[in-house]
C-alpha positions as CSV (number, residue, x, y, z in Angstrom):
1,X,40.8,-4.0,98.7
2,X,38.5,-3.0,101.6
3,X,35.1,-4.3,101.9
4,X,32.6,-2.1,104.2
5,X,31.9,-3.3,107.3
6,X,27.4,-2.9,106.4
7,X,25.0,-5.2,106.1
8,X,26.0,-6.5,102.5
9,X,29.9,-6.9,103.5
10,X,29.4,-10.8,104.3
11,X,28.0,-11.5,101.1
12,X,30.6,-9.7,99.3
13,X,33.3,-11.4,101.5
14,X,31.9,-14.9,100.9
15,X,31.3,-14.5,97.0
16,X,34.8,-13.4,97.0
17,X,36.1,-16.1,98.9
18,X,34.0,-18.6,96.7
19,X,35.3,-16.7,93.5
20,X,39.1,-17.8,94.6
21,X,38.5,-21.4,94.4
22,X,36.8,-21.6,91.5
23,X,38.7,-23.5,88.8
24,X,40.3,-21.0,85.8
25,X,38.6,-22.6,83.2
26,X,35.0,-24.6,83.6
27,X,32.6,-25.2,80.8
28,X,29.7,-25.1,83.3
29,X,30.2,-21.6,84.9
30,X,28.4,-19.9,82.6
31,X,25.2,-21.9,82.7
32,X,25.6,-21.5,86.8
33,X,26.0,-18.0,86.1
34,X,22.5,-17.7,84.7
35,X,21.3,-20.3,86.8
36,X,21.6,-18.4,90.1
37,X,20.8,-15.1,89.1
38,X,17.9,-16.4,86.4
39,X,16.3,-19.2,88.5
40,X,17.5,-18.7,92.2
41,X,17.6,-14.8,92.4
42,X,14.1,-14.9,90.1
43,X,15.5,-12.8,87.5
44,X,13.8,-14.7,84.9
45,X,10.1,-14.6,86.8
46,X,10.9,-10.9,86.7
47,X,11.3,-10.7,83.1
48,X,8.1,-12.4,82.8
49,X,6.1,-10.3,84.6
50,X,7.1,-7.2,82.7
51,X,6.6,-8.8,79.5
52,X,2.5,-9.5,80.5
53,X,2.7,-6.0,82.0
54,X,3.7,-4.4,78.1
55,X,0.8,-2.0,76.8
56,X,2.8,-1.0,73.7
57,X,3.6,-2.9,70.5
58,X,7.1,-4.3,70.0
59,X,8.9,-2.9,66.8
60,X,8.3,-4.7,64.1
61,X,11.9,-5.3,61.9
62,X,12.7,-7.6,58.6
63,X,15.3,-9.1,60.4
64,X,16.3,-8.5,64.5
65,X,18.3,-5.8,65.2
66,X,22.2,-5.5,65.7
67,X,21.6,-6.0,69.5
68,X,19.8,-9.1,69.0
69,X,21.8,-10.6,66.1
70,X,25.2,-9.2,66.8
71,X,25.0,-8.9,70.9
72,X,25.6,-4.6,70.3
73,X,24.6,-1.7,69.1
74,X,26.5,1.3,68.2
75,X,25.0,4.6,67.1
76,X,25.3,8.4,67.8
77,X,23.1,10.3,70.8
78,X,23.7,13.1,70.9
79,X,25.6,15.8,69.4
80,X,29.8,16.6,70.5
81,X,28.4,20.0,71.6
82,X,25.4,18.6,73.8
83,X,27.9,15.3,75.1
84,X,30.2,18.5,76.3
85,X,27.1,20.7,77.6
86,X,26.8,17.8,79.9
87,X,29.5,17.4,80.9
88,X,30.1,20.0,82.2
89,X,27.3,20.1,84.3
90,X,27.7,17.2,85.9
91,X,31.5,17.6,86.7
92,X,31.8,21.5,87.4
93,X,32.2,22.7,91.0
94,X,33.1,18.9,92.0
95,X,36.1,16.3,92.4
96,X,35.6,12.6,91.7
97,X,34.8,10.1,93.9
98,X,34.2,6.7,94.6
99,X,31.4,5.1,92.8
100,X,30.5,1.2,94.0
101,X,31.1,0.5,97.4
102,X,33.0,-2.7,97.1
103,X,35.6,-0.8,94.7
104,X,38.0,1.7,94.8
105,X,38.7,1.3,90.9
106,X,35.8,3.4,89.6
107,X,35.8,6.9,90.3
108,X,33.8,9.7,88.7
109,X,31.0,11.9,89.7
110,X,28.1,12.2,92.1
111,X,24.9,12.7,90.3
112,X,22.2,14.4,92.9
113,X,20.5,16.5,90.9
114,X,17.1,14.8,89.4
115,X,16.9,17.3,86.7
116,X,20.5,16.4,85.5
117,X,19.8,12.7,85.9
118,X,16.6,13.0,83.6
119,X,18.4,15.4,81.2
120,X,21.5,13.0,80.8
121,X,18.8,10.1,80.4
122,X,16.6,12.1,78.1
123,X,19.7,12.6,75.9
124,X,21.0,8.9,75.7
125,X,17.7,7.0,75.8
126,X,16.3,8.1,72.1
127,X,14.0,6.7,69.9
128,X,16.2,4.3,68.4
129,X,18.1,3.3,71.9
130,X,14.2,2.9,72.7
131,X,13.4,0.8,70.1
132,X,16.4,-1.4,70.3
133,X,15.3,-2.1,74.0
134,X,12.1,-2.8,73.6
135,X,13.0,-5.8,70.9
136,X,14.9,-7.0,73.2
137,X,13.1,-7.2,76.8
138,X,9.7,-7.6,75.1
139,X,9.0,-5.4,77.9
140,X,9.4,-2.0,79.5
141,X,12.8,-1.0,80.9
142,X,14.1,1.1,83.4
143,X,17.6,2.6,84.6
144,X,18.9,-0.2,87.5
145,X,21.4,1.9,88.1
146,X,23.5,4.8,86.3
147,X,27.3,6.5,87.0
148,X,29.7,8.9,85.4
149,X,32.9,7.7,85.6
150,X,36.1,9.3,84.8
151,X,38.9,7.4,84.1
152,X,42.5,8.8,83.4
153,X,45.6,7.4,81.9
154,X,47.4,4.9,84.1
155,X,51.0,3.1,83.8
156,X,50.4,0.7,85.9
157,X,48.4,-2.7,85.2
158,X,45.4,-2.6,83.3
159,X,42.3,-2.7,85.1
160,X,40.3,-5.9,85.1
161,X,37.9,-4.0,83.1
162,X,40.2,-3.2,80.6
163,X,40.4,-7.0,79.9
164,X,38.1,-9.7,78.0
165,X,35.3,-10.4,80.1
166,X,31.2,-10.5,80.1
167,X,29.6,-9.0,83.4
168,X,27.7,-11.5,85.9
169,X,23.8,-11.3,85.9
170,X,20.7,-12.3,84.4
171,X,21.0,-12.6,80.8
172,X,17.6,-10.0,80.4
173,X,20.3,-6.8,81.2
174,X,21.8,-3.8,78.8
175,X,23.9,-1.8,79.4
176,X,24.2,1.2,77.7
177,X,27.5,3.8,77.6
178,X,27.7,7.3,76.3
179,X,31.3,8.9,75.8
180,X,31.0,12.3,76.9
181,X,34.2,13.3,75.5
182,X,35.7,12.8,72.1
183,X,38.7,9.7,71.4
184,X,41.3,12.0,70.0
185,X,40.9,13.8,73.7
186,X,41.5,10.7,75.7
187,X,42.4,7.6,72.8
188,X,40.3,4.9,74.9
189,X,37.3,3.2,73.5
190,X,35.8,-0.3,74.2
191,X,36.5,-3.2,72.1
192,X,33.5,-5.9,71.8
193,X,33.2,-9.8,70.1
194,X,29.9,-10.8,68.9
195,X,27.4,-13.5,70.0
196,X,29.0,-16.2,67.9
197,X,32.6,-15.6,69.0
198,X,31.3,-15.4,72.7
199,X,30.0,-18.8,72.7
200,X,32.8,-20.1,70.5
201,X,35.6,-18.5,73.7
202,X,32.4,-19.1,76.7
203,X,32.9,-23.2,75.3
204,X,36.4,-23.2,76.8
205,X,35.3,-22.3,80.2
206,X,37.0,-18.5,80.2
207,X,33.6,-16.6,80.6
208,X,32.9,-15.3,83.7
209,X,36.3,-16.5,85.0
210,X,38.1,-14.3,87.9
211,X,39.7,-11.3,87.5
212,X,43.1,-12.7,87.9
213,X,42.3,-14.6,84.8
214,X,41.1,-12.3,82.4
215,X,43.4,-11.6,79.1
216,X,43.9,-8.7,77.1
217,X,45.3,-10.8,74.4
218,X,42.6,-11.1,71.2
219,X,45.4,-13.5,70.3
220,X,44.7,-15.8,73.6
221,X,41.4,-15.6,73.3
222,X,41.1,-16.8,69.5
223,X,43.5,-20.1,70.3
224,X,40.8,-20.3,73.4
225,X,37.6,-20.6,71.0
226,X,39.9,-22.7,68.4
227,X,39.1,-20.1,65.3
228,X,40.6,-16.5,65.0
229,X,38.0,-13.9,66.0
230,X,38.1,-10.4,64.7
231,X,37.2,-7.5,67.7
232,X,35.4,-4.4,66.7
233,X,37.2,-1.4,68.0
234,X,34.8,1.4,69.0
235,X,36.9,4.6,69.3
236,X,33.9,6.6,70.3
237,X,33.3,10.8,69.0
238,X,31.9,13.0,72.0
239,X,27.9,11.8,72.0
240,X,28.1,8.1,70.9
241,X,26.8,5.4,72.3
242,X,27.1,1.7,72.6
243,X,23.8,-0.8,73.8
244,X,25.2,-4.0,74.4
245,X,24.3,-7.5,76.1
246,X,27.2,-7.6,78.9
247,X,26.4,-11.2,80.4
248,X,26.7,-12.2,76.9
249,X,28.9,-10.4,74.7
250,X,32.8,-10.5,76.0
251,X,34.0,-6.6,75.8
252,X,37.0,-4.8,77.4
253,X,38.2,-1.7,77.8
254,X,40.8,0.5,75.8
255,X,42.9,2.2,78.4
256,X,43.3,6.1,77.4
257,X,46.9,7.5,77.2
258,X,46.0,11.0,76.2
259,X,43.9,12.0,78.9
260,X,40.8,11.2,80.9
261,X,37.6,9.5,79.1
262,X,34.2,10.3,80.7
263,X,31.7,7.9,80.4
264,X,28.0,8.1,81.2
265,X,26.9,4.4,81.5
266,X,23.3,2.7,82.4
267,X,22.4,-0.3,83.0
268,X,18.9,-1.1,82.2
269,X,16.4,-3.9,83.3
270,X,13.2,-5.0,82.6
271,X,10.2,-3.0,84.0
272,X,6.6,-2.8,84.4
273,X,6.4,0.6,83.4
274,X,8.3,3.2,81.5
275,X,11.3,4.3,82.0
276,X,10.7,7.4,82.6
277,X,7.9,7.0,85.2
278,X,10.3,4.4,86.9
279,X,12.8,7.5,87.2
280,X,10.4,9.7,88.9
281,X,9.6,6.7,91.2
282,X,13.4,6.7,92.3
283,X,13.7,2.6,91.5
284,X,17.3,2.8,90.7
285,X,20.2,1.6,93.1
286,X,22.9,3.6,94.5
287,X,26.2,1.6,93.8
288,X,27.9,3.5,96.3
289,X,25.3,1.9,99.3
290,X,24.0,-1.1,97.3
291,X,25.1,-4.8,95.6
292,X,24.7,-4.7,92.5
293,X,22.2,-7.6,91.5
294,X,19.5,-8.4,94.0
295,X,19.9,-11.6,95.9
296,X,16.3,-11.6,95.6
297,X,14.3,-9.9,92.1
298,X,11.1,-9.7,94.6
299,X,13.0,-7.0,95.9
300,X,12.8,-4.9,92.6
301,X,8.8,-4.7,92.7
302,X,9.1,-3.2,96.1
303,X,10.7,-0.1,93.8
304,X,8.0,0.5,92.1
């Protein structure tokens, strides 16, 4: 893998290097986890601030919401002819290409158009996507960064994102994925565990372990956590969409073997303002120029 010689390469190269001596399995990492991007990166002072900063109510449920309780959400967008409406104008005229800097794994499609940015938001962002967010930042939310990825059949090795793993950061982040194409197109999908079995596999020190590490075995990771744990298998139809907390809620990939799946993902972040006049204020990264997580969350106000 080639890291770019810019300005962010050396703290790529020495997170990397750090990453390889980390032991396989330590109770502790995830706390340190949260620890460095929470408290040392100010993550969690963010949060805070956006919460004072909220002018709207925050929904008001019987019980909390599958995103809360649960760890995801799973609910339909948008409908199959809209989810193909859009993609085709975001992948017509174009090939793909690389989308994060420090990875050659993820390729799909370069969104510079504002208009088809805020129509592909528009479309996944709905009233209940809306409300779910809001429940769970207690605050505004904006798009940290957004991709459309396009990922065809392979016979090699899985991907390390098509194994059991929860994404580093603070613990206030969604993501959010829209299948732009239909399963019985591609046959790939996302498999997720809930809160509860999370923790049960995070106690034996597998979370946030390297890639070399992760398993694709359900199997592994129920004699892991000491129970048997029971996956849900989204096989999505063109226009779902899945919220879910990815620091906290282990989730892999199901490779497709019948062609390529497309895949609109967001990841979302507390904010002092909507999201909407957050997008008009540009305050997203670019993964292809950018780290992904701050090394310092001052740096997000500077955005807006």
């Amino acid at each position: 893998m080639m890291i770019p010689l810019n300005r962010h390469g050396p703290a790529v190269l020495l997170r990397k290097f750090r990453l390889w001596f980390e032991p396989d399995l330590d109770p502790s990492r995830v706390a340190k986890v949260f620890e460095e991007h929470d408290d040392r990166r100010g993550f969690a002072t963010w949060h805070a601030q956006c919460k004072s900063a909220l002018a709207r109510p925050l929904p008001v449920r019987a019980s909390p919401g599958p995103v809360m309780k649960d760890g995801f959400a799973v609910q339909q967008v948008m409908s199959g002819e809209a989810a193909a409406s859009l993609l085709e104008a975001a992948t017509s005229r174009q090939e793909p290409i690389q989308l994060k800097r420090d990875s050659a794994k993820l390729k799909g499609y370069d969104l510079d158009d504002p208009a088809l940015v805020r129509r592909l938001a528009e479309s996944a962002l709905t009233a209940d996507v809306d409300a779910h967010c809001l429940e769970f930042f207690g605050s505004e939310y904006f798009v940290y960064w957004y991709t459309l990825a396009r990922t065809a059949p392979t016979q090699g090795p899985a991907n390390v994102s098509f194994m059991w793993h929860c994404d580093r950061g603070p613990r206030a982040h969604l993501k959010l994925l829209v299948y732009l194409n239909d399963h019985s197109e591609h046959g790939g999908g996302t498999s997720y565990l809930d809160l509860a079995a999370t923790d049960a596999v995070a106690r034996s020190g597998y979370v946030f372990a390297r890639g070399k590490r992760r398993t694709g075995s359900l199997d592994e990771l129920s004699k892991l956590a000491g129970q048997p744990l029971t996956a849900y298998d989204h096989r999505p139809r063109a226009g779902d969409a899945v919220l879910f907390q990815p620091s906290r809620v282990l989730h892999s990939g199901i490779t497709p073997h019948l062609g390529p799946r497309y895949v609109f993902t967001l990841c979302l972040l507390p904010s002092p303002v909507p999201w909407r006049s957050a997008l008009e204020r540009s305050a997203q990264v670019d993964l292809r120029n950018d780290p992904i997580w701050h090394g310092d969350a001052r740096d997000l106000a500077r955005r807006f």
